[in-house]
C-alpha positions as CSV (number, residue, x, y, z in Angstrom):
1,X,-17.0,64.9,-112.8
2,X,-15.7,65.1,-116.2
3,X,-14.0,68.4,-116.0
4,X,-12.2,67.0,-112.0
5,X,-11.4,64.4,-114.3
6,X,-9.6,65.8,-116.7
7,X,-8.3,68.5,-113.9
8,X,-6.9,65.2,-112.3
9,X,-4.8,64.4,-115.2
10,X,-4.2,67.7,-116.3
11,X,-2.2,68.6,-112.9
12,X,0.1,65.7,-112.9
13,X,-1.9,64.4,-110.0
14,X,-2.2,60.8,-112.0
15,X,1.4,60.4,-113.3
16,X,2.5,61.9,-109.4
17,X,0.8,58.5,-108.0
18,X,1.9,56.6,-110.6
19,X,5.8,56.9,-109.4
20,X,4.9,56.4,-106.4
21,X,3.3,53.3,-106.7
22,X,5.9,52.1,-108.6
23,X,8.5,53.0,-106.0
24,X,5.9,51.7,-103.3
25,X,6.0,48.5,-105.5
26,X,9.9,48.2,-105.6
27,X,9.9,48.6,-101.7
28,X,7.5,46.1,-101.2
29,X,9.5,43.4,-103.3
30,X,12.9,44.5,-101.3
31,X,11.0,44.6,-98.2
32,X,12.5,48.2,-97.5
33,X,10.0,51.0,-95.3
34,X,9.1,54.0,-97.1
35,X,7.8,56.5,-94.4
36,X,4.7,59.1,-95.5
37,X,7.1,61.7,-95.3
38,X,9.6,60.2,-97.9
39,X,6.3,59.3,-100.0
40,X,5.0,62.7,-99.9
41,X,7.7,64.3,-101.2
42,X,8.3,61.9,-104.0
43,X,4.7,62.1,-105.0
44,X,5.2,66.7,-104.8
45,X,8.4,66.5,-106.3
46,X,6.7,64.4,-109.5
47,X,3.6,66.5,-110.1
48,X,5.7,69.5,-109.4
49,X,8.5,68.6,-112.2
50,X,6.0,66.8,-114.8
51,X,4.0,70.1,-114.3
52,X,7.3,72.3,-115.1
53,X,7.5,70.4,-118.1
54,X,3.6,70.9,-119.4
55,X,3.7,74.3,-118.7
56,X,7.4,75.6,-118.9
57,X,6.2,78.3,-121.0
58,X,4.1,81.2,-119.0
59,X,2.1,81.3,-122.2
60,X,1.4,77.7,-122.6
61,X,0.2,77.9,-118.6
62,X,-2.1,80.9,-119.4
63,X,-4.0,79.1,-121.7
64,X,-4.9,75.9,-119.6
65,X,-8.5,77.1,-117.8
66,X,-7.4,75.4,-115.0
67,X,-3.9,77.4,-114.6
68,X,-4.8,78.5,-111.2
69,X,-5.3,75.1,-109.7
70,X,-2.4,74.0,-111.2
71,X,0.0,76.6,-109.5
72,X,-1.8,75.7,-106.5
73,X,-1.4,71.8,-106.9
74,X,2.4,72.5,-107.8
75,X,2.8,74.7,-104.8
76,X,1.5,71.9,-102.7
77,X,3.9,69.8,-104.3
78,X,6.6,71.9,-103.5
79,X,5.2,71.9,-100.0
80,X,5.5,67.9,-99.3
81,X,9.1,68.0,-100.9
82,X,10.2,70.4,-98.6
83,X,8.4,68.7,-95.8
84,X,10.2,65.3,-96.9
85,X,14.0,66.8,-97.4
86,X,14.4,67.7,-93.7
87,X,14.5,64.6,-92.2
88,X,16.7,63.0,-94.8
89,X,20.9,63.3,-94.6
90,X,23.2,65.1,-97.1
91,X,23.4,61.9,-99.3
92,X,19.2,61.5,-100.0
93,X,18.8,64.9,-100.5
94,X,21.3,65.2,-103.4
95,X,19.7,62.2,-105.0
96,X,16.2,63.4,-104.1
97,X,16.8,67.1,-105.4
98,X,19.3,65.3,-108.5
99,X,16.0,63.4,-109.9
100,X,13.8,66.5,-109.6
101,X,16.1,68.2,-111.4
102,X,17.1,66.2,-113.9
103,X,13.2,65.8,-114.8
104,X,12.8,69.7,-114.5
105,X,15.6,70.1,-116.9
106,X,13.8,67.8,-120.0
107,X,11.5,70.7,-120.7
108,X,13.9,73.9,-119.9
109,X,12.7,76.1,-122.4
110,X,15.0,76.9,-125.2
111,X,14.9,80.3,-124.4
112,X,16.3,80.0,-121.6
113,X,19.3,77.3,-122.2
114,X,20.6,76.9,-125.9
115,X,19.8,72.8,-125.5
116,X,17.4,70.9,-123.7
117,X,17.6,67.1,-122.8
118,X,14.4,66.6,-124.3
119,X,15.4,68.0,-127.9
120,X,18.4,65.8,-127.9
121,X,17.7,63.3,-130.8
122,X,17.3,60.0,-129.3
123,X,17.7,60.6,-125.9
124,X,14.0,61.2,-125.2
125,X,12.8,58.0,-124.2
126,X,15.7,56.9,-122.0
127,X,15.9,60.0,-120.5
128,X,12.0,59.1,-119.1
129,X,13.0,55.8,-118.3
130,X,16.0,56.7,-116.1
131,X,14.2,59.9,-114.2
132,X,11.8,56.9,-113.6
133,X,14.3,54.3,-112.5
134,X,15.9,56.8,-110.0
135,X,13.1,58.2,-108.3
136,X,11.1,54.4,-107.8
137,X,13.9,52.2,-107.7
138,X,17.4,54.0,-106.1
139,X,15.4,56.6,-104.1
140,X,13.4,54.1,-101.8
141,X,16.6,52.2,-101.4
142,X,18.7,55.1,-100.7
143,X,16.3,56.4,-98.1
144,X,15.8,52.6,-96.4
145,X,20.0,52.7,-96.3
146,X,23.3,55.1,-97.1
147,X,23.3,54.3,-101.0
148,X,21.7,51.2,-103.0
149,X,24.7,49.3,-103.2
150,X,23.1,45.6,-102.9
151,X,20.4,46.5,-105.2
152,X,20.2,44.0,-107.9
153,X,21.1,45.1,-111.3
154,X,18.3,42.5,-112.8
155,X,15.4,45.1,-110.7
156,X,17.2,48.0,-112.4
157,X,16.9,46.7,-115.6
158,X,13.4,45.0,-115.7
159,X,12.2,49.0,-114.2
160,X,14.1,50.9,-116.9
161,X,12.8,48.6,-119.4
162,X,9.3,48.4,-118.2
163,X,9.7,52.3,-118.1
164,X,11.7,52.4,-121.3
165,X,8.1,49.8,-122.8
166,X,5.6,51.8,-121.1
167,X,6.6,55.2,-122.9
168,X,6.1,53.6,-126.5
169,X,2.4,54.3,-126.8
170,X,3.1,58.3,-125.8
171,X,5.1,58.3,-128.5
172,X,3.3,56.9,-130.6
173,X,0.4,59.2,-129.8
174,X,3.1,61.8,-130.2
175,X,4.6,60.7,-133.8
176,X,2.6,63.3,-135.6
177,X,3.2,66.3,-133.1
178,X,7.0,65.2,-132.3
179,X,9.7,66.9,-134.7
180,X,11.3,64.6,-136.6
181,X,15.1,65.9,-135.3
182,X,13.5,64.1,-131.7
183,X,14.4,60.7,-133.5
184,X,11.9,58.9,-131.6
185,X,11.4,54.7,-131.9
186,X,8.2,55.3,-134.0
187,X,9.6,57.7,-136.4
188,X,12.8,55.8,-136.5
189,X,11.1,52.3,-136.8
190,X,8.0,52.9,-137.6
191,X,4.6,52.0,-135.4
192,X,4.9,48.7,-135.9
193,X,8.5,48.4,-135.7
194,X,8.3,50.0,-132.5
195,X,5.8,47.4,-131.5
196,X,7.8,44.7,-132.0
197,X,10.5,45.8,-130.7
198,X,8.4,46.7,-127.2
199,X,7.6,43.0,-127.2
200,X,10.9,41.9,-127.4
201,X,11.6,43.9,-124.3
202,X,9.0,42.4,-122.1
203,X,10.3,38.9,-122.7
204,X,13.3,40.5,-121.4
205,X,11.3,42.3,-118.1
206,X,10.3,39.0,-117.4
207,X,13.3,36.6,-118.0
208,X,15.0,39.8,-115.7
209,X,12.1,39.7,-113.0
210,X,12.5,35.9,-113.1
211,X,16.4,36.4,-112.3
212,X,15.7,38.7,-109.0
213,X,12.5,37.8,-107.7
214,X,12.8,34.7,-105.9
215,X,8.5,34.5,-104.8
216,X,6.5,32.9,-107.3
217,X,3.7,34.9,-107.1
218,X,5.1,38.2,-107.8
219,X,7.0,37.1,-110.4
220,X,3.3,35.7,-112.0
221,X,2.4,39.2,-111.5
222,X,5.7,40.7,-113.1
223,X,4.5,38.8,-116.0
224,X,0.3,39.9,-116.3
225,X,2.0,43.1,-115.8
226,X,4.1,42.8,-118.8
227,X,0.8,41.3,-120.7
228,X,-1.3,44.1,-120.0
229,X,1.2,46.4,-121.2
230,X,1.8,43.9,-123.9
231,X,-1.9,44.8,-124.7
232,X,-1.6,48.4,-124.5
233,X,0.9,48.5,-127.0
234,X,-0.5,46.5,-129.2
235,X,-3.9,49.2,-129.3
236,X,-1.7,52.2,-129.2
237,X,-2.0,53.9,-132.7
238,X,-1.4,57.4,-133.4
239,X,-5.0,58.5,-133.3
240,X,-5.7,57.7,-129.9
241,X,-8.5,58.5,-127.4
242,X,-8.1,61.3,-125.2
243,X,-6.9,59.7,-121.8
244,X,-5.8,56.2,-123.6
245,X,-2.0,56.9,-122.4
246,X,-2.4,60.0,-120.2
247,X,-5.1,57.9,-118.0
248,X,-5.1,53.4,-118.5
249,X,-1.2,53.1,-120.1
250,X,0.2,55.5,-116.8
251,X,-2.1,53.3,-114.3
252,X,-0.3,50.2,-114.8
253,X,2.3,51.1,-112.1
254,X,-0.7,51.3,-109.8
255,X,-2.2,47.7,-111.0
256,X,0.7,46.7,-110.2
257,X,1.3,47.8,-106.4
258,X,-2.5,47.0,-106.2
259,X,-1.9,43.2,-107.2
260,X,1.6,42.9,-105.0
261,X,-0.4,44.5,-101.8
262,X,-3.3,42.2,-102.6
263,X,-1.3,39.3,-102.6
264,X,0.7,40.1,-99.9
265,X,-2.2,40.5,-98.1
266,X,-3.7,37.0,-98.9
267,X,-0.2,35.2,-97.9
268,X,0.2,37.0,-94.5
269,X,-3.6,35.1,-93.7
């Protein structure tokens, strides 16, 4: 069980159901219909890219023990994208394939182009957050209509800041692996710098959430959303446990459609 375990997390499966609870999330607040097809491919296209980015080297993939099930995880990601672009018009497919490439390109080897996004100082964390943004927030209402032109900007936000939040205890974990040209929040601020700041930006998640969501209960579970994050961060320290971000920080997009379906469920009774 141990070694599916870390197999689980190792292939990208996690983070892969992670965005797509967060874009199931999003479409249950706007009420929009995701179809299985749509949500397969945005689920392949995730562990697909996040594992291009682990393993962009051939050498770094030749040294996991699990390499093989990997390719074939990422082949069966490829798979479900492909099976998801077909239905979809000219317009979805250039955002889809846009979003997988964009996250593709943050860990282009060196080697192969001079720059890559992800060595950009500063750009790191926002570049998450807006891969993020796009593929649980624009691409479920892009598919639902032409192009998300009534989407609210306050959603946008809270997401890329939840996002934006939500990365802080990976880096954190990463301060001491991380070159310091990366000019990441904690080796800019500090850990608890970085802390504060992350608390700042929840108060703003929720005065945003507040703004859009116009259901009292999801907005109470915006905000024990942005308190169990709250709580993360405040644990994260550089020295963390094995699966403490790669595992419980990535899961709260999934408490988070879990709660929204729960209570959905108990208001349609």
């Amino acid at each position: 069980m141990k070694a599916l375990f870390r197999f689980y997390i190792l292939s990208s499966i996690h983070v892969g159901g992670a965005v797509l609870a967060l874009a199931k999330a999003t479409a249950l607040v706007l009420k929009i219909p995701m179809s299985i097809q749509f949500q397969g491919a945005l689920f392949g296209m995730t562990v697909t890219g996040y594992n291009c980015i682990k393993y962009g080297y051939a050498h770094q993939l030749l040294k996991t023990k699990n390499a093989l099930g990997i390719k074939l995880v990422s082949g069966l990601g490829v798979l479900l994208t492909l099976n998801g672009i077909f239905p979809l018009n000219t317009e979805r497919v250039v955002l889809l394939l846009s979003m997988g490439l964009l996250t593709v390109s943050y860990g282009i080897p060196k080697l192969v182009v001079p720059i890559n996004l992800r060595s950009s100082k500063g750009l790191k964390i926002f570049l998450v957050a807006l891969v993020w943004v796009g593929s649980t927030v624009f691409l479920p209402v892009a598919y639902a209509t032409s192009m998300p032109n009534s989407l609210s900007p306050a959603l946008v936000v809270s997401h890329f800041i939840f996002v934006l939040v939500a990365t802080l205890p990976f880096e954190i974990r990463d301060l001491q692996q991380d070159p310091s040209s990366l000019g990441t929040w904690p080796q800019l601020l500090g850990v608890g710098g970085t802390k504060v700041r992350g608390y700042g930006l929840l108060v703003v998640f929720v005065l945003l959430e507040s703004h859009h969501l116009k259901d009292t209960g999801q907005l109470i579970i915006s905000g024990v959303i942005a308190i169990l994050l709250g709580v993360f961060l405040a644990f994260s320290r550089k020295n963390q446990s094995t699966y403490y971000s790669s595992f419980w920080v990535e899961s709260i997009p999934i408490v988070w459609w879990v709660l929204l379906v729960l209570y959905e469920s108990s208001t349609t009774q």
